[in-house]
Each structure stands twice: as structure tokens, then as C-alpha cells.
N, C-alpha and C positions, 0 to 999 in steps of 0.2 A: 557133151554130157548133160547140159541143162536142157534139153528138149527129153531126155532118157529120164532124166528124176523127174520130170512135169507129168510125162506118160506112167509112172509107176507109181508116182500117187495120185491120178487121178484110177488108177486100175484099184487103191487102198481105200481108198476115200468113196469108193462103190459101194463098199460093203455098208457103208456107215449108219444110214437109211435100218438096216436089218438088223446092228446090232440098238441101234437103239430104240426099236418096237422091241425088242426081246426083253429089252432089260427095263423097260416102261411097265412090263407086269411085277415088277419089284420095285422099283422106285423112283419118283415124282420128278417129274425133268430139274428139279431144281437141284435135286439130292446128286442125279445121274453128270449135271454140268460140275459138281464139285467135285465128284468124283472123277471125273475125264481127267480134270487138272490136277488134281491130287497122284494119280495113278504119274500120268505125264511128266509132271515136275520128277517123282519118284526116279522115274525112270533115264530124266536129264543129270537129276543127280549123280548117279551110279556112270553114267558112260562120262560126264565131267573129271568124275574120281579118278576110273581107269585111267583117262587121257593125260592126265597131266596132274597126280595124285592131289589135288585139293580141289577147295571148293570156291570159286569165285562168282559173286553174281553185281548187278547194275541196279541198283536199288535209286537212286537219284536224277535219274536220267526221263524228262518230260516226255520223250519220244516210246520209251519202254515201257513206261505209265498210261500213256494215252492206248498203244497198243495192246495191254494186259487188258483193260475195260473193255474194249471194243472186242477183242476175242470174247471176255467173256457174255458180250450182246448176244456175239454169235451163238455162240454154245445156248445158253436159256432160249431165246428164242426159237431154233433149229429144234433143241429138244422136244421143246411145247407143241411146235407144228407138225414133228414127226407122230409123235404118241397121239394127240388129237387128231391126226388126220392117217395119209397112207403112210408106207416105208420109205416113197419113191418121192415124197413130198419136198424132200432138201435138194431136189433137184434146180429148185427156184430161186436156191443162194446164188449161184455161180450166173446166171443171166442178171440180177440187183447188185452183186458185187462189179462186173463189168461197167455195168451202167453208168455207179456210184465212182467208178475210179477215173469213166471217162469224163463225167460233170466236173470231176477234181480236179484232171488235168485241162478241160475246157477254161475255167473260171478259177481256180488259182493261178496256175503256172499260164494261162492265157494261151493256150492255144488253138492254132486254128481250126474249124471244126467246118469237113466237106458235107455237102451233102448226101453222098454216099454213107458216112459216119449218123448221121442225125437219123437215116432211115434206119442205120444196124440199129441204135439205142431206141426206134419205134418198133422195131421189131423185137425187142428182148421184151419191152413191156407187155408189147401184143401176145407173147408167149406164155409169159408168168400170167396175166389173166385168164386164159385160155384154159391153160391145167388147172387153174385154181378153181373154174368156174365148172366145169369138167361137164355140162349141161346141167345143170341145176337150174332148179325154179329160181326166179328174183329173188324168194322171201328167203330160201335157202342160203342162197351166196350172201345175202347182205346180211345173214346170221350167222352161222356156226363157220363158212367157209370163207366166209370175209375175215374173220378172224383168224382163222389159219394162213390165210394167205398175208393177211399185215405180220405174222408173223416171222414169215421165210423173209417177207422185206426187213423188217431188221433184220434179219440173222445175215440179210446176203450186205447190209449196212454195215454190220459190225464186221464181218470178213474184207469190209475193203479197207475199214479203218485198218485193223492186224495188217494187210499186207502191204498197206501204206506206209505202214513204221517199219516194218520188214524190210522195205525197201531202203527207206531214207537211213539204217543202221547197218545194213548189209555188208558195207564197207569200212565200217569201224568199228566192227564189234564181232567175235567169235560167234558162227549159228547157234550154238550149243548155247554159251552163255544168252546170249540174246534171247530164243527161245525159253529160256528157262528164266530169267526175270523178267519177261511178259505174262509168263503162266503164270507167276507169282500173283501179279498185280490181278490176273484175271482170278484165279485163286480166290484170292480175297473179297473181289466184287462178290463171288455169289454167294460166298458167307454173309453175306446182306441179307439174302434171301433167304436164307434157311431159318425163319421165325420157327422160335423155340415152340410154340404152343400147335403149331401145325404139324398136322401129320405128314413121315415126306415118304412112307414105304405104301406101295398101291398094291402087293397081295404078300405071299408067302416067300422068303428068300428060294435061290434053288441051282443047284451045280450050275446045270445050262446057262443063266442070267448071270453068273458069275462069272464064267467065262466069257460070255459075251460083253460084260463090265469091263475087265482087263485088254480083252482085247479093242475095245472102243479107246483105252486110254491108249493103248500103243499104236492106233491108229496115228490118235489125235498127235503124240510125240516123232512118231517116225515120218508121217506126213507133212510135218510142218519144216522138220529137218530138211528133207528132200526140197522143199515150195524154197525154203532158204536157200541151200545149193545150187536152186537152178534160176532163181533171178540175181543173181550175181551178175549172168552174163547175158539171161534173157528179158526181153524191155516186160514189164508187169501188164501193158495191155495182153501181146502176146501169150504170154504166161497162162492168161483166165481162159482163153479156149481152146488150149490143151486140156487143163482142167475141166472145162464144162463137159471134154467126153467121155464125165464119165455120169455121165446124165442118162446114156442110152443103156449103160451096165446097169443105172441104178434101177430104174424102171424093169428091167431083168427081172432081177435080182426080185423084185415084192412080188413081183408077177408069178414067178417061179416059186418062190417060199411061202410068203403068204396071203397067196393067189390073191392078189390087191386086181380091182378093175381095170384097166385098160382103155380108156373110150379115144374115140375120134377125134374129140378135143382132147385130149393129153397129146396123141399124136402131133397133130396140127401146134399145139403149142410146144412142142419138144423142136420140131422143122423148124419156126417161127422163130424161136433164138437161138436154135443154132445156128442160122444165118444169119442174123441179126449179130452175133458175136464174130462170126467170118467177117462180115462188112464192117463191123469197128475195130477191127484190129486188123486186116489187111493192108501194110503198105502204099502210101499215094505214089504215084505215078512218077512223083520227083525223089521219091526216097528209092523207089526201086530202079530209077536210072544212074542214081547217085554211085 
């Protein structure tokens, strides 16, 4: 069943790209991250209730702390890159998040690292450049698109932290609850950022953006349920490139709605980590004899 929840929230997590140019015409990625978690949380609460009529959450726990922050990296950042740049742009978390999990498990946990692995994590780099750069002039990329691109690099930072703790709590803690005092913490982060004297709405409220609001936050909540359920029993390298396909929906999906560019180099850097994510997380030789 964990390879079944990987595949249907990477098919959820497609959409995400879309709702969050939609609702960038109403408000400022910082407003829209607190809002994700707001909605989310809401909605952890109500199925905590049903389950088991009260309300339990992990308020003390460094691991649930660390991960609250680092979702919320994700979220601002991810926001910022999307609305600045195309729909399809968050497509660049899940090749940073890979990356970021393998350096972790390289140089914390000391593990061996083939040279088969070292090419996937040159190749995820080579990818995320590639789209980011999309042909642009020099002066371009090392302006407006450099900056959107450092942006999806945190946001794919702060996604490895979140699934770092995910993992390391997975086994000692309910999804539900777990989930829902991480959003807490992340919660809280971006009410940092909402400086009162700033303005955080970017045009006129409107049905449509508000649907798309709610529906970003149930993304955000039922997608991370799922991501919980299926590294229970799936190793979290594995995990990321299930999720990264939904790189090729996402790309769709802008192209489709709102008709975003397409070029040669998106292509080329879409191929470029998806292979690059195959080769680091494919089985050695000894594990698949094992």
C-alpha cells in the first residue's frame, strides 16, 4: 500500500503548481503559506476529533519542532518561486529534496556513496539548472531567475528537513498527530513573516482563488497524510522518485491552463533528474542480491 499512497500523492501534489498561481492573484506567498497551514491544521483537527474524540498534539518534542520550520522553508519559498516565476516551477523541490536527503544520509549516517549515486545527484543538479535557466541571457538567469531558482532550492531544503522528521517519528507517533504538531510549529514560523505594516493581498478577493485556497490547504493536509503512511514501510530515498513523477503532470498541468512555455531546456532538465533520481535511489547490486 506504500508505493499506492506515494503514486496518489504525487498525482495530488500535481495540481499544486496551479493552485498556487491562482491564488497569487489574491494573495502574497507569505499570506497563502499561512494560510496552507491554517486550512491544514483545521482540517487535522476535525479528523483527530472524529477518530478518537479529543484532541492530542506533541508540542515539546525537537524532532516535531525542527520539522514544523523546515515545512514552513518549504511552503514561503515554493510560494515565492511559483508566483514569480511559472506554475510548473515547483517542480525543482523534489530533484533538491533527493539531493539534500542523500548528502544526509552520505555524511550523517556515513554511508557509502557508489559512483553510480554521485552521477544521479550530478544529474538532479544538472536538471534543476537547466529548467531554471530555461535559455535565458546570462544577465537574465543571474537576475530575476537566479532568484527563483535559490528559491525552489530551499523550498526542495526545507522538504527534506519535513521528511526527515517524518521519518525519524514515524514510528512513535500517530500520522495525524505528528502531522499536525509539525504544522503547528510551521504555522507559527510564517507568522514571522506577516509584518503588520505590509501589504499581503496582491489584487481583489474572488470565488475561484478561494477555492483554490482551500483546496491547496487539503492538498497540503491529505498529501502529507499519505507521504506519512507510505514511509512507514517505504526507505525515504525510494519514496522521492515516486513523488518526483509528478514533475511530468506538473509541467501538464501550466502548459494546459496557463499555457506557461515549454522549451527544450525544461525538457532536457525534466529527463536530466529524472534519471539522476532513478540512479540514486536504485538498489546496489548487493542489496538486490540480498
Amino acid at each position: 500500500m506504500g508505493y499506492f499512497y506515494l503514486i496518489l500523492q504525487a498525482f495530488i501534489f500535481s495540481f499544486g503548481g496551479l493552485m498556487i498561481k491562482s491564488v497569487g492573484t489574491m494573495f502574497s506567498p507569505y499570506l497563502t503559506s499561512c494560510l496552507r497551514f491554517t486550512i491544514g491544521i483545521t482540517i487535522l483537527l476535525i479528523i483527530q476529533r472524529v477518530r478518537t474524540g479529543k484532541i492530542h498534539l506533541t508540542l515539546m518534542d525537537k524532532i516535531v519542532i525542527f520539522g514544523g520550520i523546515f515545512k514552513a522553508l518549504h511552503y514561503l519559498a515554493e510560494n515565492f518561486g511559483v508566483m514569480r516565476g511559472f506554475s510548473y516551477g515547483g517542480v525543482l523541490v523534489w530533484p533538491v529534496q533527493t539531493v539534500v536527503v542523500f548528502l544526509f544520509s552520505r555524511f550523517i549516517y556515513k554511508e557509502k556513496v557508489s559512483l553510480r549515486t554521485l552521477l544521479g545527484t550530478i544529474l538532479c543538479i544538472s536538471g534543476v539548472i537547466s529548467i531554471s535557466w530555461n535559455g535565458a541571457s546570462l544577465d537574465v538567469f543571474l537576475g530575476s531567475s537566479l532568484t527563483t531558482m535559490l528559491a525552489f532550492v530551499l523550498a526542495g531544503i526545507g522538504a527534506a528537513g519535513f521528511s526527515l522528521s517524518q521519518k525519524a517519528r514515524i514510528q512513535k507517533m500517530d500520522i495525524v498527530e505528528m502531522n499536525e504538531s509539525m504544522f503547528i510549529f510551521g504555522w507559527m514560523t510564517t507568522l514571522l513573516v506577516l509584518i503588520p505594516t505590509t501589504p499581503h493581498t496582491t489584487g481583489a478577493v474572488n470565488l475561484p482563488g478561494i477555492i483554490c485556497m482551500l483546496l491547496l490547504g487539503t492538498i497540503t493536509c491529505v498529501g502529507f497524510l499519505l507521504q506519512a503512511a507510505a514511509i512507514k514501510t517505504v526507505p525515504l530515498l525510494i519514496a522521492t522518485i515516486i513523488q518526483s513523477s509528478s514533475t511530468i503532470l506538473t509541467i501538464l498541468w501550466g502548459v494546459l491552463f496557463y499555457h506557461d512555455p515549454i522549451s527544450k531546456y525544461v525538457i532536457a532538465g525534466t529527463i536530466f533528474f529524472l534519471i539522476g533520481i532513478v540512479l540514486v535511489n536504485l538498489p546496489s547490486k548487493k542489496k538486490a542480491a540480498a
